[in-house]
mmCIF entry with sequence, helices, sheets and N, C-alpha, C, O atoms, coordinates in Angstrom:
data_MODEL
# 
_entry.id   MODEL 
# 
_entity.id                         1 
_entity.type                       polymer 
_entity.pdbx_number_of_molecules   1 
# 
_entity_poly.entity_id                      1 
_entity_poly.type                           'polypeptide(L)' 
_entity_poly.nstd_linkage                   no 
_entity_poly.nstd_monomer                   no 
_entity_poly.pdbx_seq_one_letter_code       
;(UNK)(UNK)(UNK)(UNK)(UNK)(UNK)(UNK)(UNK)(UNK)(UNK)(UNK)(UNK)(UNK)(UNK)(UNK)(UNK)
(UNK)(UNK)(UNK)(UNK)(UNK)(UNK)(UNK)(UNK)(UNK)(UNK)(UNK)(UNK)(UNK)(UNK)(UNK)(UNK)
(UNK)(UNK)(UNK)(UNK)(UNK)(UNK)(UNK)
;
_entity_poly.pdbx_seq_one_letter_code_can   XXXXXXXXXXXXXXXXXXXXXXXXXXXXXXXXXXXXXXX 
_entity_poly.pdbx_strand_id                 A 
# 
loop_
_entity_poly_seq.entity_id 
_entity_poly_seq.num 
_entity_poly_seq.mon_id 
_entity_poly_seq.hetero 
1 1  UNK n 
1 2  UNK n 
1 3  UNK n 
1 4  UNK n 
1 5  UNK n 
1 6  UNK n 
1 7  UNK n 
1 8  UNK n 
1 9  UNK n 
1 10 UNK n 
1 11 UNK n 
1 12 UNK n 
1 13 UNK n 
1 14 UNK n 
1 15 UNK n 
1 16 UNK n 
1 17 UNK n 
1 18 UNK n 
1 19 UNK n 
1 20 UNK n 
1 21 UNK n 
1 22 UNK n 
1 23 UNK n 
1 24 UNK n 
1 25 UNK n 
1 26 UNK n 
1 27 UNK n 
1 28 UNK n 
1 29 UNK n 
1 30 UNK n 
1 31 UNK n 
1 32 UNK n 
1 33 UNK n 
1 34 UNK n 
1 35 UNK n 
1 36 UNK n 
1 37 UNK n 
1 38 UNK n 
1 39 UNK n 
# 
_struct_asym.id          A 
_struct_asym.entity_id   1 
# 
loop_
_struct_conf.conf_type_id 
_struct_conf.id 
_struct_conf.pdbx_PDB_helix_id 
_struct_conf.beg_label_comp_id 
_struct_conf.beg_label_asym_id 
_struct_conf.beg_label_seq_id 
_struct_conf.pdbx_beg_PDB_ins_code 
_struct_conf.end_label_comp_id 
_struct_conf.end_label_asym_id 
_struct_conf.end_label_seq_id 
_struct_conf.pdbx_end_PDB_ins_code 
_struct_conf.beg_auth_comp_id 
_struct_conf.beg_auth_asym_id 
_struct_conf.beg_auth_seq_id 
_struct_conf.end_auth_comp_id 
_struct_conf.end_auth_asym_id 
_struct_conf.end_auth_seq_id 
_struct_conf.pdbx_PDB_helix_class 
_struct_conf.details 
_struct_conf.pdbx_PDB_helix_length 
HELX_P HELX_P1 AA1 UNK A 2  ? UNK A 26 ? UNK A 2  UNK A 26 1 ? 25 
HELX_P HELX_P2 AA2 UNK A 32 ? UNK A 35 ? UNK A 32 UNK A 35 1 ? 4  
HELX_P HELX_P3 AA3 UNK A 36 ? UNK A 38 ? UNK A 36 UNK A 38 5 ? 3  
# 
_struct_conf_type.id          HELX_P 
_struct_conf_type.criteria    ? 
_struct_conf_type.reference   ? 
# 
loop_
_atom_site.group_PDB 
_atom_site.id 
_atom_site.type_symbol 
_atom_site.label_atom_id 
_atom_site.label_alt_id 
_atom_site.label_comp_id 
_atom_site.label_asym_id 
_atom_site.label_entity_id 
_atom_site.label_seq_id 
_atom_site.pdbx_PDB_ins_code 
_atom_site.Cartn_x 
_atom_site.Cartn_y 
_atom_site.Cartn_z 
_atom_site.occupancy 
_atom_site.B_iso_or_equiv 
_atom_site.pdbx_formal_charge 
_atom_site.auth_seq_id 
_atom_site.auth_comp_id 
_atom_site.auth_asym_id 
_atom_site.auth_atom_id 
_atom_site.pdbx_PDB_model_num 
ATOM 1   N N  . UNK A 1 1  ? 13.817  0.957   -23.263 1.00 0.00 ? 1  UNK A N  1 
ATOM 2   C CA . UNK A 1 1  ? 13.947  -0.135  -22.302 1.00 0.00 ? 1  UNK A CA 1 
ATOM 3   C C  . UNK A 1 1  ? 14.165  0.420   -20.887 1.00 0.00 ? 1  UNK A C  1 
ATOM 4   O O  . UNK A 1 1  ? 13.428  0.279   -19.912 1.00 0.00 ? 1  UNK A O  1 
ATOM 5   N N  . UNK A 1 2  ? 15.312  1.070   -20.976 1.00 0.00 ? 2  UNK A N  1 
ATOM 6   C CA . UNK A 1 2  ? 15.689  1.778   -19.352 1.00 0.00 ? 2  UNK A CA 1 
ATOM 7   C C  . UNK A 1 2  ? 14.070  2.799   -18.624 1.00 0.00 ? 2  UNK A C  1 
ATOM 8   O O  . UNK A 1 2  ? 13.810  3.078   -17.454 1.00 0.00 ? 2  UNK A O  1 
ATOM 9   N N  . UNK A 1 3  ? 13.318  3.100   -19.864 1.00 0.00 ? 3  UNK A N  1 
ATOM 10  C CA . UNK A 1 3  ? 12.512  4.131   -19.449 1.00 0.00 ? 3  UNK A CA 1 
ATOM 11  C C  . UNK A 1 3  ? 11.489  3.176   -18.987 1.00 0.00 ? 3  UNK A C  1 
ATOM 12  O O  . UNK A 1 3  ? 11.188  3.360   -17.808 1.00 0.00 ? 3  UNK A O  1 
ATOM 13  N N  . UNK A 1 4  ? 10.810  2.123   -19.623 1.00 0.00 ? 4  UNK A N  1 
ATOM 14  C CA . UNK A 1 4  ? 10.005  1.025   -19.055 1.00 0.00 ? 4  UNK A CA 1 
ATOM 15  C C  . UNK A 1 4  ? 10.519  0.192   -17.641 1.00 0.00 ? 4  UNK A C  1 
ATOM 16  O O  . UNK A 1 4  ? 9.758   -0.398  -16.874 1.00 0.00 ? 4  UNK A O  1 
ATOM 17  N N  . UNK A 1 5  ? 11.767  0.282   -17.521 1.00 0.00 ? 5  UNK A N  1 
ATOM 18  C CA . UNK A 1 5  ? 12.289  0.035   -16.258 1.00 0.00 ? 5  UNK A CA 1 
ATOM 19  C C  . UNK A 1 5  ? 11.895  0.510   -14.703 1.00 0.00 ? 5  UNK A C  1 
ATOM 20  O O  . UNK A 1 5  ? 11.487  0.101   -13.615 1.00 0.00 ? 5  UNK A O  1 
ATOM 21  N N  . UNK A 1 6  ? 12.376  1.806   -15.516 1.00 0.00 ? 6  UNK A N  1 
ATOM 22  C CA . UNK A 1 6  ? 11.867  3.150   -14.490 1.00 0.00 ? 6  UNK A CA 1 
ATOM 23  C C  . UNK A 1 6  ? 10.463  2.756   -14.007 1.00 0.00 ? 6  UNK A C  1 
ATOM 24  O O  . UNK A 1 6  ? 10.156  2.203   -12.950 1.00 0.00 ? 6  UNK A O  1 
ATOM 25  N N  . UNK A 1 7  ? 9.772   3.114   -14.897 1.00 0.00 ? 7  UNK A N  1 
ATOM 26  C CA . UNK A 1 7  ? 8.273   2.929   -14.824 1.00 0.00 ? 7  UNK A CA 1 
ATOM 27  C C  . UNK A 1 7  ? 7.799   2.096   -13.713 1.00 0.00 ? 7  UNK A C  1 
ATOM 28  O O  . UNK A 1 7  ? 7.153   2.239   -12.674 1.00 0.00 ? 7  UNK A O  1 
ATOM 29  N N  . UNK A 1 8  ? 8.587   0.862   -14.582 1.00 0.00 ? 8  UNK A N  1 
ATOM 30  C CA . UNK A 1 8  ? 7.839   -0.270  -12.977 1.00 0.00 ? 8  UNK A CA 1 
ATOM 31  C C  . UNK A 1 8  ? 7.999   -0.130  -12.092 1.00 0.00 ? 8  UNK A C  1 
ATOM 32  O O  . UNK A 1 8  ? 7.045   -0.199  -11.316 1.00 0.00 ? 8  UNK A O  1 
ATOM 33  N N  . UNK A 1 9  ? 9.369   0.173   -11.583 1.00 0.00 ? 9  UNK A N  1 
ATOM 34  C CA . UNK A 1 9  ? 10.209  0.663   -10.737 1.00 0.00 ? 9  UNK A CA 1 
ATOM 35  C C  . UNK A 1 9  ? 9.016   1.702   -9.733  1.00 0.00 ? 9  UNK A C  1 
ATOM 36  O O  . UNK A 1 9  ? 8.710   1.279   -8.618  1.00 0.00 ? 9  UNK A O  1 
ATOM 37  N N  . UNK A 1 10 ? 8.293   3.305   -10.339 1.00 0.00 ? 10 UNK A N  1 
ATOM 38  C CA . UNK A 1 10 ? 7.666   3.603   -9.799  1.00 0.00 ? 10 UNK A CA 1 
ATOM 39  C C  . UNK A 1 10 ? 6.528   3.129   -9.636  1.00 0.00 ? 10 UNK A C  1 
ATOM 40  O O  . UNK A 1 10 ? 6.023   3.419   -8.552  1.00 0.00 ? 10 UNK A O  1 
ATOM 41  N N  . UNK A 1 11 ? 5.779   2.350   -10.475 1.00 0.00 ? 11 UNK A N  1 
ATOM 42  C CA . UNK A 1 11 ? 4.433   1.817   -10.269 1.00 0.00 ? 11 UNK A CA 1 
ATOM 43  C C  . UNK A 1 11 ? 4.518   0.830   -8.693  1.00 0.00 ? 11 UNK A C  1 
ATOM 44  O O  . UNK A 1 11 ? 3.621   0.817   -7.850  1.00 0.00 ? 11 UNK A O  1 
ATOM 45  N N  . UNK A 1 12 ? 5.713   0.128   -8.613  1.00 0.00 ? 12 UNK A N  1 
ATOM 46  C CA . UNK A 1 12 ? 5.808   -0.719  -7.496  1.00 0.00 ? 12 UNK A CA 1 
ATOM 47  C C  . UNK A 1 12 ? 6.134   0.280   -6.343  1.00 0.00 ? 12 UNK A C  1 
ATOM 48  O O  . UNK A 1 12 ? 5.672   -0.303  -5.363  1.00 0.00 ? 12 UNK A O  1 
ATOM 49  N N  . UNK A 1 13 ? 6.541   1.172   -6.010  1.00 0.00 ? 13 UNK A N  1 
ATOM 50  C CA . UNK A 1 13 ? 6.707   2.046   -5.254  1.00 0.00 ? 13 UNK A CA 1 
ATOM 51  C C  . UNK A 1 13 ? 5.497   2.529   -4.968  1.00 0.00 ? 13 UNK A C  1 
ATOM 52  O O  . UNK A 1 13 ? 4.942   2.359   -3.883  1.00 0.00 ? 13 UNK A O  1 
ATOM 53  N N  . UNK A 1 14 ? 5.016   3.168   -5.943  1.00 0.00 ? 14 UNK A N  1 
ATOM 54  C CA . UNK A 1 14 ? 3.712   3.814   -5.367  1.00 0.00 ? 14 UNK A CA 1 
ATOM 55  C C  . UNK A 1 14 ? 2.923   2.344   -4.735  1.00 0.00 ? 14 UNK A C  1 
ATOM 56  O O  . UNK A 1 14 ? 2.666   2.281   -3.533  1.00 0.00 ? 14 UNK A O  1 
ATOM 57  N N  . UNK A 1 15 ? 2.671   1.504   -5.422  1.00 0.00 ? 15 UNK A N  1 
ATOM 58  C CA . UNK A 1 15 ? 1.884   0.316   -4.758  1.00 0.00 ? 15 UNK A CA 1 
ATOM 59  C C  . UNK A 1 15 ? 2.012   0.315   -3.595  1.00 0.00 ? 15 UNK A C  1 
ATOM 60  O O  . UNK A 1 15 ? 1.010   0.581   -2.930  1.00 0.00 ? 15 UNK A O  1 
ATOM 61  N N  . UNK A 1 16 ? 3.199   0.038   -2.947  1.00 0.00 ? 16 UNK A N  1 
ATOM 62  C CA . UNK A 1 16 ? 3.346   0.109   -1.634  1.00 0.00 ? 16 UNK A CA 1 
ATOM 63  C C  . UNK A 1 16 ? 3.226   0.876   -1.261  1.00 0.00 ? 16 UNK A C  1 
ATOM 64  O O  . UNK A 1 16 ? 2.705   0.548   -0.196  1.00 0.00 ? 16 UNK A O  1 
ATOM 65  N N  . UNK A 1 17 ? 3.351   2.684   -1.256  1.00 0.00 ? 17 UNK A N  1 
ATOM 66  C CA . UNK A 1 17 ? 3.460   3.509   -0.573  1.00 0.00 ? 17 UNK A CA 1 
ATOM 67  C C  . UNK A 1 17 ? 1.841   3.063   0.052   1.00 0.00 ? 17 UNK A C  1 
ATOM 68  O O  . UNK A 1 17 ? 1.609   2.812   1.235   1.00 0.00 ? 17 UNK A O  1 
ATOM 69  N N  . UNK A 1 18 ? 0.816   3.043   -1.089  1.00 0.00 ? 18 UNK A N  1 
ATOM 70  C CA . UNK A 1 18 ? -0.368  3.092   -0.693  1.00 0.00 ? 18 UNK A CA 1 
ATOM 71  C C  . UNK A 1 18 ? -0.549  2.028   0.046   1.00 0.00 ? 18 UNK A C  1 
ATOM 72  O O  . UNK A 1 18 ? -0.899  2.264   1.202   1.00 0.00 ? 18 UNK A O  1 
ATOM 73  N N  . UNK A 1 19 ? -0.446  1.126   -0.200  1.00 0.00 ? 19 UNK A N  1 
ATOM 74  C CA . UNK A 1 19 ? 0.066   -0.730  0.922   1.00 0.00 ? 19 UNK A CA 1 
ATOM 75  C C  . UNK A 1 19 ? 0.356   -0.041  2.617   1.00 0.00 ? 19 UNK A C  1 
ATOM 76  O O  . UNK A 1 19 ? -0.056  -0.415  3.715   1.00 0.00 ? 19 UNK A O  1 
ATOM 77  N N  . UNK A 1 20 ? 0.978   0.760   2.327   1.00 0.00 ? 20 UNK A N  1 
ATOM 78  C CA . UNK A 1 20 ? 1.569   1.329   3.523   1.00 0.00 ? 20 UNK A CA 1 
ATOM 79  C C  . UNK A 1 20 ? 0.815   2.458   4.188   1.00 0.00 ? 20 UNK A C  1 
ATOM 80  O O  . UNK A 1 20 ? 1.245   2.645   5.326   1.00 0.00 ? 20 UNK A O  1 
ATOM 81  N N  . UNK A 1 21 ? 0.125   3.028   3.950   1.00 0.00 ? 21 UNK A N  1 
ATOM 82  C CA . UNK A 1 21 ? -0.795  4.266   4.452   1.00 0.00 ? 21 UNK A CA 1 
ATOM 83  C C  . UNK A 1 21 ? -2.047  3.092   4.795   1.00 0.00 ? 21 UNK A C  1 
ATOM 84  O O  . UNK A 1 21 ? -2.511  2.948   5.926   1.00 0.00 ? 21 UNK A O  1 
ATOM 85  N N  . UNK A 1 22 ? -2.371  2.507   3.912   1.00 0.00 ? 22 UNK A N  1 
ATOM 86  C CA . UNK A 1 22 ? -3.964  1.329   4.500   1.00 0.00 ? 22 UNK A CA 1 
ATOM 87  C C  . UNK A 1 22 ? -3.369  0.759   5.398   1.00 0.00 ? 22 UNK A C  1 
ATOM 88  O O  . UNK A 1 22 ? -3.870  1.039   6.486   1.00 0.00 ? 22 UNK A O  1 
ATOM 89  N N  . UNK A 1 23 ? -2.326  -0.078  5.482   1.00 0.00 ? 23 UNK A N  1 
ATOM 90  C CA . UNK A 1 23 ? -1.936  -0.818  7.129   1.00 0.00 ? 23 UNK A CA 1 
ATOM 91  C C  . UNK A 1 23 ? -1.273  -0.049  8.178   1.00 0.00 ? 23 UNK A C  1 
ATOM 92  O O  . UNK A 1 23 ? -0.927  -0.558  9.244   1.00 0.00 ? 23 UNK A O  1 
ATOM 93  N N  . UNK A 1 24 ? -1.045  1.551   7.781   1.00 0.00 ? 24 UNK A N  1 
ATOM 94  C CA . UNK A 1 24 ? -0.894  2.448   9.057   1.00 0.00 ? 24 UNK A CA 1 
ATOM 95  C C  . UNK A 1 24 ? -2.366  2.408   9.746   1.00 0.00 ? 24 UNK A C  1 
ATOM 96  O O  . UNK A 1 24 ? -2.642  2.163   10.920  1.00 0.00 ? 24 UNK A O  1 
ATOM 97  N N  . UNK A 1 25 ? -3.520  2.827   8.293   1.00 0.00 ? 25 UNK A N  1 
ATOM 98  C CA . UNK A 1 25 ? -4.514  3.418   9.098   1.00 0.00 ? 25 UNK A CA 1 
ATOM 99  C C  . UNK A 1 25 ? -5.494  2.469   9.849   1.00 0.00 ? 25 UNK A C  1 
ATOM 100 O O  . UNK A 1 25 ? -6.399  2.574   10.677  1.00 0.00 ? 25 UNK A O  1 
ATOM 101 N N  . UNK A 1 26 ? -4.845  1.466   9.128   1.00 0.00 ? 26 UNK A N  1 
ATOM 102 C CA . UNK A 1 26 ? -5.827  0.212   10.120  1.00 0.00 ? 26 UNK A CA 1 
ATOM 103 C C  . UNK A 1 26 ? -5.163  -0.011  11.376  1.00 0.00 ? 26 UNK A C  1 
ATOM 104 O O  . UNK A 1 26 ? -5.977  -0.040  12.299  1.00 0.00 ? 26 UNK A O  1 
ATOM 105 N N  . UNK A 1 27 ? -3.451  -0.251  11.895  1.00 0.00 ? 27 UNK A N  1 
ATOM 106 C CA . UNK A 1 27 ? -2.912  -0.547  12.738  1.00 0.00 ? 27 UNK A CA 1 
ATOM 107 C C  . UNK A 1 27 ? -2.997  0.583   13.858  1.00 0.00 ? 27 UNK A C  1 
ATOM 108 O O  . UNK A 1 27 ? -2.349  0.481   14.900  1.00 0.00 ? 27 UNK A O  1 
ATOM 109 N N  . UNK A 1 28 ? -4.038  1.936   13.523  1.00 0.00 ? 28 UNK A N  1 
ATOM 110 C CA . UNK A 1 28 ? -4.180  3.426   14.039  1.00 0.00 ? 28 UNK A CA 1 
ATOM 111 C C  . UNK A 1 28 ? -5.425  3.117   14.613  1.00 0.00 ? 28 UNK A C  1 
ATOM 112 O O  . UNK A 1 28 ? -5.638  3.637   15.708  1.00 0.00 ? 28 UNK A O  1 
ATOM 113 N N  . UNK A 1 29 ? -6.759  2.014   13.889  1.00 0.00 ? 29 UNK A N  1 
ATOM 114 C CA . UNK A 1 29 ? -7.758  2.172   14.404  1.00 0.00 ? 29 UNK A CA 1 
ATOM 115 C C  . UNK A 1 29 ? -7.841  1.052   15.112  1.00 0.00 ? 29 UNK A C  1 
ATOM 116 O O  . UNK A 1 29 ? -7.084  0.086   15.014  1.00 0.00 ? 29 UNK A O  1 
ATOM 117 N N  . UNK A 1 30 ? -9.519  1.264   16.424  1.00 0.00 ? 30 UNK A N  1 
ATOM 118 C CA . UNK A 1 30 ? -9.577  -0.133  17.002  1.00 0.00 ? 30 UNK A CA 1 
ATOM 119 C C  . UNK A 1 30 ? -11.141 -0.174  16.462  1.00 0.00 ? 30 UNK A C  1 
ATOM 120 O O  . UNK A 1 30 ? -12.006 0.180   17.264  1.00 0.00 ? 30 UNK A O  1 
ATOM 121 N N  . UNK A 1 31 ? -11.417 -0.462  15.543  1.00 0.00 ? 31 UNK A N  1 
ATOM 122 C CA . UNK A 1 31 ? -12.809 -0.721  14.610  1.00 0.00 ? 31 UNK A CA 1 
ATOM 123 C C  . UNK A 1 31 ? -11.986 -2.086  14.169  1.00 0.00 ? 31 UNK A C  1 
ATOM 124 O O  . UNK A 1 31 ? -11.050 -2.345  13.412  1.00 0.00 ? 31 UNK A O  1 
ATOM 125 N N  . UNK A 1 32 ? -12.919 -2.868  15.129  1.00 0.00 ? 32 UNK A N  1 
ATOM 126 C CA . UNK A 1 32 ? -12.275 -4.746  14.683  1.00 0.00 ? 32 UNK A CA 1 
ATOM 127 C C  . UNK A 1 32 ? -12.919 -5.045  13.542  1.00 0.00 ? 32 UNK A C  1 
ATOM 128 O O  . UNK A 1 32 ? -12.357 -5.944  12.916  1.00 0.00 ? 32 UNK A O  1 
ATOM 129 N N  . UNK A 1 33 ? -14.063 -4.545  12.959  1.00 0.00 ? 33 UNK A N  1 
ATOM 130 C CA . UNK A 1 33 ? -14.931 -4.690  11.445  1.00 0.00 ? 33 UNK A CA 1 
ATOM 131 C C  . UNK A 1 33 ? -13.576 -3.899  10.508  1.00 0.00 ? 33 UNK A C  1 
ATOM 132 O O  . UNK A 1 33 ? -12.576 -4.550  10.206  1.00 0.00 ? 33 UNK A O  1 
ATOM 133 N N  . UNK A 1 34 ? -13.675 -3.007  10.278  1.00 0.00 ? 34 UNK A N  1 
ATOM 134 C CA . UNK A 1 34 ? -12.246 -2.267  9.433   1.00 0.00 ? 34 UNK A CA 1 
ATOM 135 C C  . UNK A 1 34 ? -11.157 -3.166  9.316   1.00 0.00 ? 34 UNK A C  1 
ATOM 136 O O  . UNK A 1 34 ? -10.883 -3.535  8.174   1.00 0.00 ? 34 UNK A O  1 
ATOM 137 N N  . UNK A 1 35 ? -10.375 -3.662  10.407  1.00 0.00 ? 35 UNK A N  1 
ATOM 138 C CA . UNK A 1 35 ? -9.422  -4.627  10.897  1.00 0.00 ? 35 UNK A CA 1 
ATOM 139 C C  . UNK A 1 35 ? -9.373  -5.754  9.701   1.00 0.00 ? 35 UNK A C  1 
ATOM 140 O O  . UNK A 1 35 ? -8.511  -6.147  8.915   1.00 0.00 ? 35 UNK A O  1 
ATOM 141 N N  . UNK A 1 36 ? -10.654 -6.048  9.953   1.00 0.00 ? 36 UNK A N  1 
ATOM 142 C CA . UNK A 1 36 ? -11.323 -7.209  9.565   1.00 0.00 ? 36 UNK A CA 1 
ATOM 143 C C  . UNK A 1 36 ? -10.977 -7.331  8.033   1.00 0.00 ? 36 UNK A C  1 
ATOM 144 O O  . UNK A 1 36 ? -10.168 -8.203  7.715   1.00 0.00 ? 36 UNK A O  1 
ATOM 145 N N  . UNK A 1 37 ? -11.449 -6.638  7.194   1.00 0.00 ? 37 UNK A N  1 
ATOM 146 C CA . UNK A 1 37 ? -11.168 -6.542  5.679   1.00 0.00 ? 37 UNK A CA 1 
ATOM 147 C C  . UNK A 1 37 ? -9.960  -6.527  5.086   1.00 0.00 ? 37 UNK A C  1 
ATOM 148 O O  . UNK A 1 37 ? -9.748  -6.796  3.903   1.00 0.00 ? 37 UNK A O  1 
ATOM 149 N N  . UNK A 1 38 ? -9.038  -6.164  6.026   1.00 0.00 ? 38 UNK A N  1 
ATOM 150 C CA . UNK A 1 38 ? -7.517  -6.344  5.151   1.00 0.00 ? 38 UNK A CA 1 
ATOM 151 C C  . UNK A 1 38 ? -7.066  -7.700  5.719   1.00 0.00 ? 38 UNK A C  1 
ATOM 152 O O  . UNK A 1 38 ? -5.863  -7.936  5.837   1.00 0.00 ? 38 UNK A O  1 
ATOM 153 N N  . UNK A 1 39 ? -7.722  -8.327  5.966   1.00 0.00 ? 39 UNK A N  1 
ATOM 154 C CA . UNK A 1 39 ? -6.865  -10.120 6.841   1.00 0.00 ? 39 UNK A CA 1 
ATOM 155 C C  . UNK A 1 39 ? -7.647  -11.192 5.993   1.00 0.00 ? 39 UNK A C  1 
ATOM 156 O O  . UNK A 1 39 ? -7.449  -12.392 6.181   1.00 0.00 ? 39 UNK A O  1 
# 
C-alpha cells in the first residue's frame, strides 16, 4: 500500500516537472504558433 502511494506520489511529480519545462519553454519563446498549442 505505502509503496503504491509512493508511486503516485512520483508519477504526479514527474507530470509536472514536465508541465513545467513545456510552459518554461513556451513562456522563453516568441513563436505565437508554438504559444498557440498549449492554450
Amino acid at each position: 500500500m505505502d509503496r503504491q502511494l509512493w508511486q503516485s506520489y512520483l508519477d504526479i511529480g514527474l507530470q509536472q516537472h514536465l508541465w513545467l519545462d513545456q510552459f518554461y519553454t513556451m513562456a522563453k519563446t516568441n513563436d505565437f504558433d508554438l504559444c498557440k498549442q498549449y492554450v
